[in-house]
N, C-alpha and C positions, 0 to 999 in steps of 0.2 A: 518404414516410416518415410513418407515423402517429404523432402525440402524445397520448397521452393519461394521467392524471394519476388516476382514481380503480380502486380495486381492481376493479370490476366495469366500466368500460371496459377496463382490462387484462388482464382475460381475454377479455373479448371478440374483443379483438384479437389475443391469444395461439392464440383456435382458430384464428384463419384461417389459421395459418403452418404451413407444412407441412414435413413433415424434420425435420435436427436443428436445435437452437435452440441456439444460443451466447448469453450475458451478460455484459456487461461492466458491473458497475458501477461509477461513479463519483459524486466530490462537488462533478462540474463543474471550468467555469474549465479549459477539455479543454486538453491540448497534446500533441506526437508522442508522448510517452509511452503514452498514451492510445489516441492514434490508432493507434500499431503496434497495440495490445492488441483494437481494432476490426480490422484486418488479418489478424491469426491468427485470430481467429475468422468472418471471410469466408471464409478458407482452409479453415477445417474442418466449416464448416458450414453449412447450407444455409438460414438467417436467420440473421438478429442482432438482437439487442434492446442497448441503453445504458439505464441507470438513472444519473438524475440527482438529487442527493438532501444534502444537506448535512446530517449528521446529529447531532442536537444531546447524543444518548446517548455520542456517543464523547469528547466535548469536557470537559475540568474545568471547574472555576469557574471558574478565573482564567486556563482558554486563550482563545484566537483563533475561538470561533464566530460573533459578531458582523461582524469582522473580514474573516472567510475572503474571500478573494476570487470576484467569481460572476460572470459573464458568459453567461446564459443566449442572448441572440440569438447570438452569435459561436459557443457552443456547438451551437446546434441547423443555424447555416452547416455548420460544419466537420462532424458528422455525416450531414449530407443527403450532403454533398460524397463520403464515405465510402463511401455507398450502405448507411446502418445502414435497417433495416425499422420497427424500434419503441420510442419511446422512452419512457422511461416516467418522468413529472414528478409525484410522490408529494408531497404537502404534510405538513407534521408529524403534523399530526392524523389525517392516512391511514394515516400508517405507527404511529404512537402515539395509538388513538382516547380518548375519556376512559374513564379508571379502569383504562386500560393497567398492566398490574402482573405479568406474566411475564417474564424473560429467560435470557437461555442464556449461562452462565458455564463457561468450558473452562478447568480448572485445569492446573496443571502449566505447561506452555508458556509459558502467559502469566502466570506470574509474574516472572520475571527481566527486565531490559533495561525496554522499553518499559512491560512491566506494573509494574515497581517505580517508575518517575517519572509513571505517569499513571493515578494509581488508579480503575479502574471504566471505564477507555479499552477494554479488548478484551470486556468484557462489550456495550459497547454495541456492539465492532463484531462480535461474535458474533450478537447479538440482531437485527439488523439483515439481515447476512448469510442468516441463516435466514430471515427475516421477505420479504425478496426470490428468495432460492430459493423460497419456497413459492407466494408470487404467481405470479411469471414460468415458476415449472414449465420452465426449464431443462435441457437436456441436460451443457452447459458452462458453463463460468463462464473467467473471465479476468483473474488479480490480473499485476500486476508485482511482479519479483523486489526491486526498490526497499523493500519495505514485506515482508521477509522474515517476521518476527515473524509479522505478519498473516497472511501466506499460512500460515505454520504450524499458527497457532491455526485459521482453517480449514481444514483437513488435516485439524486431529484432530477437527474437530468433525462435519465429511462421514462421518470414518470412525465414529467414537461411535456417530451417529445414526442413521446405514444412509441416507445421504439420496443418490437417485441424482443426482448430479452430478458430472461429473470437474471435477477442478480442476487450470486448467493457467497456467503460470507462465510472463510471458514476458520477456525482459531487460530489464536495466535501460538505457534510453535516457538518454543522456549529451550534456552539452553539450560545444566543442570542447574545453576546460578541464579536462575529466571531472567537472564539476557534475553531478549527478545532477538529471535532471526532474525539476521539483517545482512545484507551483499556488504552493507556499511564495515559491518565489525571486522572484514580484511585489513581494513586503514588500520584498527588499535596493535599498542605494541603489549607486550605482557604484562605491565602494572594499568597501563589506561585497558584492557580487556579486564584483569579484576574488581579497578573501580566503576567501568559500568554496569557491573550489577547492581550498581546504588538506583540504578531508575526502578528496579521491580521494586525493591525493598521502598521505597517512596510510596510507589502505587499502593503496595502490602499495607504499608503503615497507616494509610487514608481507607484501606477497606478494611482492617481490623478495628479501626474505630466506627465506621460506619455502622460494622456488622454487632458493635458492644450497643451501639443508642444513637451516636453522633449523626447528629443531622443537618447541624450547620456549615453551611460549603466552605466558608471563610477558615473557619480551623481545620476542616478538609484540607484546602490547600495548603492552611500554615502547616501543615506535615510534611508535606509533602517537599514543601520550601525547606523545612528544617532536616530531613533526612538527606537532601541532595548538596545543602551548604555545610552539613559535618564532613564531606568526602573531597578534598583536597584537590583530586585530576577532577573532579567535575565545576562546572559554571553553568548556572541553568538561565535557559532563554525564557521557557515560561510556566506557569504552570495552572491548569485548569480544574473545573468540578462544572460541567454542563448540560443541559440537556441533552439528550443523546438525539435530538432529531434534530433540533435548531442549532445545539453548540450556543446557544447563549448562554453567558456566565450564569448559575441559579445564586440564590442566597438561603434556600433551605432547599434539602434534595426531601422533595415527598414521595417520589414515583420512579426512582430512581438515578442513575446521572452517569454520565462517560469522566471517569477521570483521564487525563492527558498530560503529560510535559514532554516537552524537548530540551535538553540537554547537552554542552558540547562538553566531552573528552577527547582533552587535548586539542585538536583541531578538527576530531570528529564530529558532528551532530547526529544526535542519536536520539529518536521519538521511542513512545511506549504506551500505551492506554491502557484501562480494565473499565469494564464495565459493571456498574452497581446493581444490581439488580432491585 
């Protein structure tokens, strides 16, 4: 497994790989979530590269960058483990040199949901996104359906830009609980880890009714509202029922719909989607 860390080692090591190349990136602190997403893309491709990279453009003031969890030896085990080819450890200033002053803003999409409580979060992770497709010169890439929103805004911004890359999405890994994997759930202590299972049980409670008749978004999300304000460590930020391409709120789901909320425990925030079919 080669490591290497500056833009021109990483192409270097980019010519030697031959076929298709798949991408995964992430922000480290890896777990099976992760690791399925190294898996599909073993499957479908004939390398693989991980980008490891904690990015200070997607973060607010007053989020969690400092904070983030990082465990880079444990990360670089469980990729060798994997059989990933290339991995690519980018330092700020590789990815942001000085007097860095372009970014790639995709409107639309990313206004709603996660772009309205985290202003200037999808610009960084557009800008970013791009900034590693262009590096690693990819065939694939590889988001989890966990981080919906995101995969969206890149959707639209592959398609905008004509950048060859498919983008493929692969489920959301779940704890026994239906916690959704997350680098996040290292923050919880052992009662805010049992209370956030209240986000699947939310999601659950809004597709068990979908799936009896319920077609109305509005009591869609009253469930969802009500399943997450009976759980005591939880506080919820928002909660959705949207089209899955636009993320506009619906008022009757006809054709199906992405449900969404975020949630903080304790001082965690913690996202979760499902999709309606």
């Amino acid at each position: 497994m080669k490591q290497v860390v500056t833009i021109e080692e990483l192409r270097a090591a980019r010519g030697v790989l031959k076929g298709r190349l798949g991408l995964v990136p992430t922000m480290g602190f890896l777990h099976q979530g992760h690791l399925s997403l190294v898996d599909l893309a073993k499957r479908d491709c004939d390398a693989v590269a991980v980008s490891i990279f904690v990015n200070p453009a997607q973060f607010g003031p007053n989020e969690d960058l400092e904070a983030y969890p990082r465990d880079l030896p444990a990360d670089l085990q469980k990729l060798e483990e994997a059989g990933v080819d290339l991995v690519w450890l980018p330092t700020p200033e590789v990815i942001y040199p000085p007097g860095f002053n372009t970014w790639v803003d995709v409107e639309g999409v990313s206004a709603p949901l996660e772009g309205a409580m985290r202003p200037g979060h999808f610009r960084g992770v557009a800008t970013v996104v791009a900034k590693l497709f262009n590096a690693v010169g990819p065939d694939a890439a590889y988001f989890g359906q966990k981080d919906a929103q995101q995969v969206a805004v890149i959707q639209q911004m592959v398609r905008d830009l004509n950048l060859p890359v498919e983008v493929v999405v692969g489920p959301t890994l779940r704890e026994p609980d239906g916690l959704a994997m997350s680098s996040r759930n290292a923050y919880l202590n052992t009662d805010q880890r049992m209370a956030a299972a209240v986000l699947y049980r939310a999601l659950s409670a809004a597709q068990t009714a979908y799936r009896a008749g319920e077609r109305d978004a509005e009591a869609l999300r009253g469930l969802m509202r009500a399943t997450i304000e009976a759980e005591p460590l939880a506080r919820l930020q928002y909660v959705s029922c949207a089209h899955p391409g636009t993320l506009a709120e619906l008022e009757r789901v006809e054709e199906g719909a992405l449900l969404s909320l975020a949630v903080f425990v304790g001082t965690t925030r913690l996202i979760d989607n499902i999709v309606l079919e």
